[in-house]
KETOR-417565 format. One line per field, with one value per residue: residue in one letter; x, y, z of N, C-alpha, C in turn; chain. Coordinates in Angstrom, 3 decimals, always signed. Last residue first. Layout:
N
resn = c(a:...);
n.u = c(X:...);
n.v = c(Y:...);
n.w = c(Z:...);
ca.u = c(X:...);
ca.v = c(Y:...);
ca.w = c(Z:...);
c.u = c(X:...);
c.v = c(Y:...);
c.w = c(Z:...);
chain = c(A:...);
// end
This chain:
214
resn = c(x:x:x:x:x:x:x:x:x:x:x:x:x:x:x:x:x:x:x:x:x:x:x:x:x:x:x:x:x:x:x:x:x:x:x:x:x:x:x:x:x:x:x:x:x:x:x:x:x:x:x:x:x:x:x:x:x:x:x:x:x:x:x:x:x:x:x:x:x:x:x:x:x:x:x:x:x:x:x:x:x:x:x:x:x:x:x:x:x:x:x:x:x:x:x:x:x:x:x:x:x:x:x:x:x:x:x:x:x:x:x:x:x:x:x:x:x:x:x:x:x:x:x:x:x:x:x:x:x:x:x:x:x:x:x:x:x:x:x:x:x:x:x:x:x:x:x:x:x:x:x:x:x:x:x:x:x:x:x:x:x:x:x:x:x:x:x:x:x:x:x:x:x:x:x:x:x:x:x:x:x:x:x:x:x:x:x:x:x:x:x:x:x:x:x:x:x:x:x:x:x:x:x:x:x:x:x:x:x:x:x:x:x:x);
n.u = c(+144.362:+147.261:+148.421:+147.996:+149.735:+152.388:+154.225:+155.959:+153.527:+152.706:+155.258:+154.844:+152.579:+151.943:+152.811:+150.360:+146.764:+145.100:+144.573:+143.714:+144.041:+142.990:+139.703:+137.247:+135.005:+135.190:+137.558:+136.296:+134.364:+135.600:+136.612:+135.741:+137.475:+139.707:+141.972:+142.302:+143.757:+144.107:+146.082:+146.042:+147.946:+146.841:+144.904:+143.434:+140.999:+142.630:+142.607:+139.583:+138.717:+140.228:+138.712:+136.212:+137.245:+140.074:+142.676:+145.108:+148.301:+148.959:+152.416:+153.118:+153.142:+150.947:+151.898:+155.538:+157.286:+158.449:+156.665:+154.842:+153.320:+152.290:+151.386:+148.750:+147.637:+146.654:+144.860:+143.136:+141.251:+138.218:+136.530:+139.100:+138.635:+140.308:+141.765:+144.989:+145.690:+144.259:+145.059:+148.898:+151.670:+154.906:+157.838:+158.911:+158.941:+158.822:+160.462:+159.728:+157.130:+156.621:+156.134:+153.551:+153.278:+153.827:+151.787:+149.639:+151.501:+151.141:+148.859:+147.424:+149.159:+147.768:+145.087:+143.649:+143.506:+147.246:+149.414:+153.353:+155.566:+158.880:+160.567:+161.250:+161.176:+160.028:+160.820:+160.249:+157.451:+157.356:+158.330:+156.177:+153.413:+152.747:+149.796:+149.840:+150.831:+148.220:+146.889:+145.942:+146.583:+147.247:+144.598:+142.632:+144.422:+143.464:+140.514:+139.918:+141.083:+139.590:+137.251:+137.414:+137.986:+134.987:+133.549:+133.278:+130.669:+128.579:+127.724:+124.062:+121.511:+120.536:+122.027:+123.085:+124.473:+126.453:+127.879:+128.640:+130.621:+131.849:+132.965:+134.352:+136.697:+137.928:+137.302:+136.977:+137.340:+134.255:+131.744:+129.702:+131.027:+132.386:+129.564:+128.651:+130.421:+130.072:+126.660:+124.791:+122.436:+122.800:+123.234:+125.531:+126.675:+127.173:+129.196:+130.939:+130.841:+131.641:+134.637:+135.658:+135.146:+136.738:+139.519:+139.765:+139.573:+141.733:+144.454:+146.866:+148.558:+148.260:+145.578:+144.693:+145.934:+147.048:+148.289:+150.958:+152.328:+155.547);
n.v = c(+66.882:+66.365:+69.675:+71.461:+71.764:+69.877:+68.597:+66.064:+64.405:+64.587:+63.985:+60.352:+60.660:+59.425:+56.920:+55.899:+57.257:+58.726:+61.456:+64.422:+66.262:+66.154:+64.802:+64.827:+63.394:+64.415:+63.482:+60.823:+60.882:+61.831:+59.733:+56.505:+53.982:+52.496:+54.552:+56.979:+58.203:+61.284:+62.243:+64.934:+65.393:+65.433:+65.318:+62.969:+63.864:+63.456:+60.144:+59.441:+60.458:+58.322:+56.077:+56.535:+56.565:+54.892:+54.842:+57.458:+58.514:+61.468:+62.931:+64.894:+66.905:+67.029:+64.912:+64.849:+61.512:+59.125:+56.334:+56.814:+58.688:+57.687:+55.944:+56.824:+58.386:+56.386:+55.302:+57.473:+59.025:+57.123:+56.075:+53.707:+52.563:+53.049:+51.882:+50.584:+48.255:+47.289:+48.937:+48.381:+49.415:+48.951:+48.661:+45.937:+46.523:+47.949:+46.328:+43.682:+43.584:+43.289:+41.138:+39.929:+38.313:+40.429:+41.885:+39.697:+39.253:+41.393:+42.157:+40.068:+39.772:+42.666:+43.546:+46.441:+49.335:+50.502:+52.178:+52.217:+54.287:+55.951:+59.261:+60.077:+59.673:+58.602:+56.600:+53.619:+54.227:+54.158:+51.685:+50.061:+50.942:+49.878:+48.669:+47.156:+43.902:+40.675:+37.631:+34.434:+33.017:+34.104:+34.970:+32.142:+31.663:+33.965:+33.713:+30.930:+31.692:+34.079:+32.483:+30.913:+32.535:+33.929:+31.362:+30.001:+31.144:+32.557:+35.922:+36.109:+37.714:+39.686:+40.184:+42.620:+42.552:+41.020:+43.007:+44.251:+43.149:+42.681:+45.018:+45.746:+43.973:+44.560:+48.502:+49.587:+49.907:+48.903:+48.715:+49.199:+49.257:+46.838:+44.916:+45.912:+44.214:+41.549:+41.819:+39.815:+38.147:+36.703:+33.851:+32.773:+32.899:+35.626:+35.748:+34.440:+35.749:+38.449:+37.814:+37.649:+39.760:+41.587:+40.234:+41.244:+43.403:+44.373:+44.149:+45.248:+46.627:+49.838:+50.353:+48.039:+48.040:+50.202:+53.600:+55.146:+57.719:+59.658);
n.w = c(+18.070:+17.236:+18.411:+19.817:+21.625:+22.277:+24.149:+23.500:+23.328:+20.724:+19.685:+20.968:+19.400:+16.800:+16.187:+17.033:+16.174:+17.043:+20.009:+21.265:+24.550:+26.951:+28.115:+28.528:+27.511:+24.747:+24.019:+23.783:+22.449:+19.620:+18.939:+19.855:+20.831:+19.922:+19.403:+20.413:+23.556:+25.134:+27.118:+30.054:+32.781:+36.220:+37.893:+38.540:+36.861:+34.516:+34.735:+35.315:+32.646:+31.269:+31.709:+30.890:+27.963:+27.439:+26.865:+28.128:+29.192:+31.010:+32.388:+35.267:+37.046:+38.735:+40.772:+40.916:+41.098:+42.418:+41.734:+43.684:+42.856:+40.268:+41.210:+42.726:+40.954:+39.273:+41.046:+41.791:+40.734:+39.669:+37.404:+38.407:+42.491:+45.435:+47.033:+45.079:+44.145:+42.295:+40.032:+39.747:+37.872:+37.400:+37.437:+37.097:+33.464:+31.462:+29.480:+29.153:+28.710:+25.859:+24.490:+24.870:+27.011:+28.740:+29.243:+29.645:+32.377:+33.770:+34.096:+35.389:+37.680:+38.494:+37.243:+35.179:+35.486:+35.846:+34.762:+33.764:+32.902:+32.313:+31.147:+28.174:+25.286:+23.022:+20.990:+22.740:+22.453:+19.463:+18.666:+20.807:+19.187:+16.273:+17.540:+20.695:+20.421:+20.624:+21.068:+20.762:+22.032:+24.257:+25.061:+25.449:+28.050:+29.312:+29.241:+30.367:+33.080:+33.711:+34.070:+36.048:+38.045:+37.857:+38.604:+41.152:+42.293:+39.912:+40.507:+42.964:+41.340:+39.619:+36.908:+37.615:+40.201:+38.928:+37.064:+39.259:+40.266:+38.163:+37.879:+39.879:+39.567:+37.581:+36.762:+33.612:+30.447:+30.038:+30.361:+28.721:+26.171:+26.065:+26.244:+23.819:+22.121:+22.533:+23.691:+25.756:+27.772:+30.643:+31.503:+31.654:+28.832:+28.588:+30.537:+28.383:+26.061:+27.367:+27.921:+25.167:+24.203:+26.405:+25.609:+22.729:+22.353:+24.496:+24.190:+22.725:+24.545:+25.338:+25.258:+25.788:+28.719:+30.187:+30.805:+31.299:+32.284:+32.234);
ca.u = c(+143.316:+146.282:+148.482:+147.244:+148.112:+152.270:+152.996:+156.493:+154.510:+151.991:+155.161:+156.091:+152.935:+152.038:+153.854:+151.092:+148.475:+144.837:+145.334:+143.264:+144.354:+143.737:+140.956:+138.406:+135.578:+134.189:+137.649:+137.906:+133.722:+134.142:+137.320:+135.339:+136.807:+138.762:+141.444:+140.868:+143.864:+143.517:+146.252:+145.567:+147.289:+147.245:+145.324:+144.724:+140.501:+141.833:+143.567:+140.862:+138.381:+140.503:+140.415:+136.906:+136.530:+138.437:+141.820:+144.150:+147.812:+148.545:+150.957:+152.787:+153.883:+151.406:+151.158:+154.380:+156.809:+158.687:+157.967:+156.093:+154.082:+153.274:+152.187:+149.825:+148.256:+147.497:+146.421:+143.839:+142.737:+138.764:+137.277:+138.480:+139.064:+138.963:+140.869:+144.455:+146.931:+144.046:+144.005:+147.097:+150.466:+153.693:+157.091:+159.214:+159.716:+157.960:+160.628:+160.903:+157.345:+156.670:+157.229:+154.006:+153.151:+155.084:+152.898:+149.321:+151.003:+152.698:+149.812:+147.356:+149.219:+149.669:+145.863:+143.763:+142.389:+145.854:+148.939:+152.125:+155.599:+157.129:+160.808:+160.622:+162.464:+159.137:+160.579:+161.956:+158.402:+156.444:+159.000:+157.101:+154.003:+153.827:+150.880:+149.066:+150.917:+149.550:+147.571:+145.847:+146.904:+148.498:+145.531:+142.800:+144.161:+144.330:+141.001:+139.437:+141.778:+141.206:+137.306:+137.246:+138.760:+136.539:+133.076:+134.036:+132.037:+129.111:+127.971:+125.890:+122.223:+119.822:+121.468:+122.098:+123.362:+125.748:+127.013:+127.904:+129.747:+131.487:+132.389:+133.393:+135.542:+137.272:+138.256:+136.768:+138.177:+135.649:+132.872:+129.534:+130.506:+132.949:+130.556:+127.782:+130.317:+131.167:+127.868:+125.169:+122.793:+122.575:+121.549:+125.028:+126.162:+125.660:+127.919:+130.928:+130.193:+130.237:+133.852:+135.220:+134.728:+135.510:+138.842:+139.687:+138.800:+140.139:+143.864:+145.515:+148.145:+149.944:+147.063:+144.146:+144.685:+147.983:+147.024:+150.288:+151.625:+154.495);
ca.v = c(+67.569:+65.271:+68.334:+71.772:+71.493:+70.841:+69.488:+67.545:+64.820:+65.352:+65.153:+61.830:+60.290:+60.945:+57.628:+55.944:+56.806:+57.595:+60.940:+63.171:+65.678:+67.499:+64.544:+65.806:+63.043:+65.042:+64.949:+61.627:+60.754:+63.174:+60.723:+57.580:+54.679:+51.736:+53.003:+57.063:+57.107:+60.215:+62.220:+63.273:+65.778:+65.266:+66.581:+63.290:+63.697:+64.637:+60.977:+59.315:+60.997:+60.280:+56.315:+56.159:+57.729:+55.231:+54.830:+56.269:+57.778:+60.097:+63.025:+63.544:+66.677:+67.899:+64.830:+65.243:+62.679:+60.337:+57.126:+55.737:+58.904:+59.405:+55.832:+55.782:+59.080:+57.161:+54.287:+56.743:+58.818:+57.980:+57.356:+54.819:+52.541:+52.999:+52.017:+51.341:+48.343:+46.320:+49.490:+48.375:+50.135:+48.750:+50.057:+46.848:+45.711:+47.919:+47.911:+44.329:+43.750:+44.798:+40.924:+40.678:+37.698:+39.191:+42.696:+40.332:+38.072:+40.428:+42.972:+39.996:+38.651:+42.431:+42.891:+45.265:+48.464:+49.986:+52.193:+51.300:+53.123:+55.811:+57.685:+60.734:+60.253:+59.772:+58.007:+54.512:+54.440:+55.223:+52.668:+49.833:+51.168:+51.504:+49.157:+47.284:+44.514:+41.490:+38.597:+35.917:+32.439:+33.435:+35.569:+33.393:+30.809:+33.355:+34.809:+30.998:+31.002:+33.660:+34.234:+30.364:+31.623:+34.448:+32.559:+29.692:+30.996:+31.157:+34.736:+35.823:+36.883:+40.024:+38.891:+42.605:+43.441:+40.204:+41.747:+44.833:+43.286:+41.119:+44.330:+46.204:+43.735:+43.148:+47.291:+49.191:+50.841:+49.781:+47.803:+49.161:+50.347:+47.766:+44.931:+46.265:+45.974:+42.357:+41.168:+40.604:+38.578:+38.048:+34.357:+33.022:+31.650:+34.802:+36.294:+34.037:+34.531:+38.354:+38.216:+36.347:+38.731:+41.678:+40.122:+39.233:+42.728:+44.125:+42.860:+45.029:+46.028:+48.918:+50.858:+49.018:+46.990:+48.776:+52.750:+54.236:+56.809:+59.227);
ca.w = c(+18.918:+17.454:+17.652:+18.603:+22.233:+21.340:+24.349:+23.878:+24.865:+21.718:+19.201:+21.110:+20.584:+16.726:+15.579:+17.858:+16.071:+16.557:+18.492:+21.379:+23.263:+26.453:+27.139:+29.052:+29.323:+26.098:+24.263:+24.872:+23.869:+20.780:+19.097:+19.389:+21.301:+19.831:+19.036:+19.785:+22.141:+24.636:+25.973:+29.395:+31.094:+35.137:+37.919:+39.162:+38.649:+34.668:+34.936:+36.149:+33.831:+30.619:+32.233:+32.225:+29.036:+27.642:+25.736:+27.919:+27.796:+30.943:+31.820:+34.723:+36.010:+37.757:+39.790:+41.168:+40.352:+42.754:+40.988:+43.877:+44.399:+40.809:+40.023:+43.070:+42.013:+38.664:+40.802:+42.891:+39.945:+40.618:+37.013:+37.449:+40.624:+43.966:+47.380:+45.393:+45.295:+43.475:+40.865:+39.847:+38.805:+36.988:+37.545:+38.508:+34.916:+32.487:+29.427:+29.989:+30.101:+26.636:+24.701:+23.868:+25.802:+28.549:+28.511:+28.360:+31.090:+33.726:+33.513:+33.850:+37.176:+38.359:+38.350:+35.825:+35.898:+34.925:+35.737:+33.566:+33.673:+31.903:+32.154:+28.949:+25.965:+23.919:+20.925:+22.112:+23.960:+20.233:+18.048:+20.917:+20.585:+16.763:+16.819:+19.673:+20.498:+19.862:+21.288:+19.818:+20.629:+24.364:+24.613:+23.964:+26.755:+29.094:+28.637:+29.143:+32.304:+33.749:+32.817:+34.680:+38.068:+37.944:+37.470:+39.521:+42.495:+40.336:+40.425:+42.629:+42.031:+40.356:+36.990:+36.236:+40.198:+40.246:+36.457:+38.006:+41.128:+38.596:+36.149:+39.589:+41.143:+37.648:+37.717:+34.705:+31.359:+29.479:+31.358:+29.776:+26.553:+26.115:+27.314:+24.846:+22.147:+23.063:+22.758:+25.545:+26.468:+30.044:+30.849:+32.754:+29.709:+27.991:+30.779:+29.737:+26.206:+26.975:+28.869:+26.160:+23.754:+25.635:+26.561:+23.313:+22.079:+24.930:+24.395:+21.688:+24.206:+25.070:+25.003:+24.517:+27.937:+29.631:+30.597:+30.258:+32.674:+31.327);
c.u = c(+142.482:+145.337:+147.832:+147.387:+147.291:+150.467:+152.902:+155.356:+155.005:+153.140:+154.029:+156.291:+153.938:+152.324:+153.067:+152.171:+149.115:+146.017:+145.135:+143.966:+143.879:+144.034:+141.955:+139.637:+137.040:+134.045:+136.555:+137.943:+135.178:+134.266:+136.945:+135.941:+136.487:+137.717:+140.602:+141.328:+143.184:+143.658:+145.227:+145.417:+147.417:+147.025:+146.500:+145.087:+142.275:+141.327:+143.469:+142.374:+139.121:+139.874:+140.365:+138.091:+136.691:+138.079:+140.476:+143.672:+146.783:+147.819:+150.608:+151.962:+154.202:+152.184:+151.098:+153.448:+155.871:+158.302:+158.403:+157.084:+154.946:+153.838:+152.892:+151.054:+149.219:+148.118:+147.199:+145.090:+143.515:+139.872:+137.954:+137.550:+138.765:+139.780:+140.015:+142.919:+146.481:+145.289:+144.138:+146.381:+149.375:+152.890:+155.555:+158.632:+159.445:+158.357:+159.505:+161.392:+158.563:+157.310:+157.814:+155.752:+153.380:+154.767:+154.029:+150.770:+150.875:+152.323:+150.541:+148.050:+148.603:+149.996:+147.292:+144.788:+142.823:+144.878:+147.435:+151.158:+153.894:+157.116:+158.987:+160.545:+162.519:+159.945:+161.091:+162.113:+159.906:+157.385:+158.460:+158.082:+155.546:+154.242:+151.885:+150.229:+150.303:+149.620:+148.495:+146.164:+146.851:+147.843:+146.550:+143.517:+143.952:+144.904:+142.698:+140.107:+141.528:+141.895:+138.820:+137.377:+138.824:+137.434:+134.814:+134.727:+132.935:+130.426:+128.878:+126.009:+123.598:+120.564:+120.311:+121.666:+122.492:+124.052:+126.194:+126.881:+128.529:+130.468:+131.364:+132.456:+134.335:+136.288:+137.695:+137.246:+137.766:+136.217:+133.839:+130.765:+130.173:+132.682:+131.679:+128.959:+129.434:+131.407:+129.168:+126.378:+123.394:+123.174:+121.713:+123.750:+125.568:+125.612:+126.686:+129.735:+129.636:+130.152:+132.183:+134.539:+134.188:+134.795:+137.896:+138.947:+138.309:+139.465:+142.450:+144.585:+146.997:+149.641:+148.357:+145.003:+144.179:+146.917:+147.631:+149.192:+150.983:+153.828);
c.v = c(+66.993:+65.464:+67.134:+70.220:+71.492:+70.809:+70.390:+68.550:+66.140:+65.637:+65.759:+63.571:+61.333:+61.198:+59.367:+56.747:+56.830:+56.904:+59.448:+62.509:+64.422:+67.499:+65.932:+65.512:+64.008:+64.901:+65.263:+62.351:+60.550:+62.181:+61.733:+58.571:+56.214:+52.869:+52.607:+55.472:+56.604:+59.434:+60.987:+63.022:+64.704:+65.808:+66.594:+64.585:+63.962:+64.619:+63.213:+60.135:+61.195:+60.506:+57.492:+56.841:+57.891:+56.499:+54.975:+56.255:+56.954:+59.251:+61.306:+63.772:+65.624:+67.811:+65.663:+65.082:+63.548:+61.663:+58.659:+55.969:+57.607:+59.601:+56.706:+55.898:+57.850:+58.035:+55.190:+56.285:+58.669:+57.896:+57.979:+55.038:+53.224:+52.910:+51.887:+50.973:+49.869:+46.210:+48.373:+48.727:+49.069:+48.853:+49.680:+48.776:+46.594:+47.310:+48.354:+45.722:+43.862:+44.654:+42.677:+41.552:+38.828:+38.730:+41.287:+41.386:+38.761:+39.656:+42.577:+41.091:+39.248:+41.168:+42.654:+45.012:+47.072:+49.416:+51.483:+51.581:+53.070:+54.621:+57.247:+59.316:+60.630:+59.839:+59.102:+55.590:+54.455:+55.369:+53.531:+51.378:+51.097:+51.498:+50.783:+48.428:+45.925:+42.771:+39.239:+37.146:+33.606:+33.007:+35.233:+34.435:+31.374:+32.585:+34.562:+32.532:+30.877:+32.939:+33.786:+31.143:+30.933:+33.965:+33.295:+30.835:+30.664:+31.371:+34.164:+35.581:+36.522:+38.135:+39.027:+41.408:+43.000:+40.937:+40.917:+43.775:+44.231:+42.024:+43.145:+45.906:+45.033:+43.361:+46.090:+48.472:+50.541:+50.404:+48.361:+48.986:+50.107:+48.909:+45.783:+45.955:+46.380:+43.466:+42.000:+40.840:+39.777:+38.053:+35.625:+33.741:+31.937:+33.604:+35.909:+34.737:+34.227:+36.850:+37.940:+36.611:+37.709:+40.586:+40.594:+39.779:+41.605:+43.553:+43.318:+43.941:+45.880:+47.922:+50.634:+50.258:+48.311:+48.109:+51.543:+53.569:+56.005:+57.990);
c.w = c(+17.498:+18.022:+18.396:+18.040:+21.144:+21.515:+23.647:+24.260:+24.852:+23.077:+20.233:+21.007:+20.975:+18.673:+16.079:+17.714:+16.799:+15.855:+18.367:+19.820:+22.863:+24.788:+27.097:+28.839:+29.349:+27.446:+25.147:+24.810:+24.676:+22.016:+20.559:+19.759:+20.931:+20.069:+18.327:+18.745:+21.494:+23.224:+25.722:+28.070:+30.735:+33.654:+37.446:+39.103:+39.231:+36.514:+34.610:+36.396:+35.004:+32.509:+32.046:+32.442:+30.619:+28.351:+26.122:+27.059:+28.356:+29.566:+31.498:+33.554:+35.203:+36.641:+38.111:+40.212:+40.677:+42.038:+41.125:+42.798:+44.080:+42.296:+40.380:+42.668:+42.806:+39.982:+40.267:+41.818:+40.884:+40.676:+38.432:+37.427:+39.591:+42.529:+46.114:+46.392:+45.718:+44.240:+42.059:+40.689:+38.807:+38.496:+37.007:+37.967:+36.071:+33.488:+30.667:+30.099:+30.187:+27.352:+25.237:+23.660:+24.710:+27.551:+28.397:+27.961:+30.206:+32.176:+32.857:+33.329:+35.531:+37.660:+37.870:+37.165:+36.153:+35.798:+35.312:+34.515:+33.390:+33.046:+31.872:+30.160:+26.995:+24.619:+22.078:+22.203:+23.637:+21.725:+19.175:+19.843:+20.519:+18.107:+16.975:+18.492:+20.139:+20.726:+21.257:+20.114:+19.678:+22.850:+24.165:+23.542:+25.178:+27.870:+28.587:+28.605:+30.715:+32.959:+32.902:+33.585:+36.507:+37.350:+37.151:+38.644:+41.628:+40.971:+40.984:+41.224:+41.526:+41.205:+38.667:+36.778:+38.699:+40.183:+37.551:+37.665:+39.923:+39.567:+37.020:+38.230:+40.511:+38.791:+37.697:+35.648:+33.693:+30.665:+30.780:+30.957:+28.064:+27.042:+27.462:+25.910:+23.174:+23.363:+23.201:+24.461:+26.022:+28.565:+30.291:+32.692:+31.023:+28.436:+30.463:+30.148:+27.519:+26.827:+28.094:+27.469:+24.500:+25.096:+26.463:+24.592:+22.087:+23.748:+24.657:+22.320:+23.801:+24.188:+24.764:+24.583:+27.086:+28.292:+30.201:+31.016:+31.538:+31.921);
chain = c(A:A:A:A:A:A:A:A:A:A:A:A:A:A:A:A:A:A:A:A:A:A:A:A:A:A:A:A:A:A:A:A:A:A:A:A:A:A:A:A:A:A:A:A:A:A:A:A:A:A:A:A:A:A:A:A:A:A:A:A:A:A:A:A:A:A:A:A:A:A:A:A:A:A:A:A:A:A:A:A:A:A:A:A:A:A:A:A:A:A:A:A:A:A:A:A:A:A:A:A:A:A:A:A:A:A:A:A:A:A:A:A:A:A:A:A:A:A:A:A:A:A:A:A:A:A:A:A:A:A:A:A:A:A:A:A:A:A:A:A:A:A:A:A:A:A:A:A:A:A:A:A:A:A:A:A:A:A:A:A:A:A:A:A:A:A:A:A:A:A:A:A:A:A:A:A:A:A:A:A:A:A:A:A:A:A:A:A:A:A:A:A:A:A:A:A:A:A:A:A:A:A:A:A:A:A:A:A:A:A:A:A:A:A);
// end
């Protein structure tokens, strides 16, 4: 089982969202959090920054990074939870798992430590910035599956964006989508196999029942 981390495990994009758009509107683009979803969901940092270089039509500030870090830091450590049921949900599912995500190993470590995940993740966590590309191309998830000896095939994958559904549909995985934050229709229309808004219904998809949480 592959987990997605940010809006799967953890309830952290709406902080990060948040603070990503101030940070932007200081840099002139107006934008609110929900525009930074839709645009940046499920994306690697080097492609949000080389995004935002192209909207502003120049760098940014060297800083820029270094300061999202810490200002998203800072808002997680006062406001960041788990998101619900997880924890009962990986008891459940009876199945080995491990973590494959857009972000970096430093905000894996942090957003699953401040929620007190990471010891059920220890030493099996994935990032894209140990792959070539990033979602929707299903490099880290093919990462995941070669370093935990699984064939692809026989993996399946929990995201919450479209992005990610793509990624793991490109692996040649089954992809259970998590309708959160992100409209039912746009995981079933990036190819979702399933799609559920609970965590308590988790387990019952693994076993692969194809009717449940569709």
């Amino acid at each position: 089982m592959i987990f997605d981390c940010d809006g799967v495990l953890v309830d952290s994009e709406p902080i990060a969202n948040r603070v990503f758009a101030e940070m932007v509107g200081e840099l002139g683009l107006a934008m609110t959090s929900e525009d930074v979803f839709e645009r940046f969901g499920g994306r690697s940092m080097s492609y949000c920054v080389a995004t935002v270089t192209d909207m502003l039509g120049r760098p940014v500030p060297a800083e820029f990074l270094g300061d999202y870090r810490s200002r998203l830091g800072a808002a997680l450590e006062k406001e960041l939870r788990p998101m619900p049921g997880i924890a009962a949900a990986l008891d459940a599912i009876g199945v080995p798992y491990c973590v494959a995500s857009s972000g970096d190993h430093q905000k894996m470590r942090t957003t699953l430590g401040i929620t007190k995940l990471l010891p059920r993740f220890d030493g099996r966590l994935f990032s894209v910035t140990e792959v070539a590309r990033g979602k929707p191309f299903p490099d880290v998830f093919l990462l995941a599956a070669e370093r935990c000896g699984v064939e692809p095939a026989a993996c399946a994958v929990v995201e919450d964006s479209p992005v990610g559904v793509a990624a793991g549909r490109a692996a040649g995985m089954r992809v259970l989508g998590y309708a959160a934050a992100t409209p039912r229709r746009r995981l079933l229309a990036a190819g979702a196999h399933a799609v559920f808004d609970d965590m308590r219904e988790l387990p019952a998809l693994i076993g692969g029942d194809p009717a449940a949480g569709s």
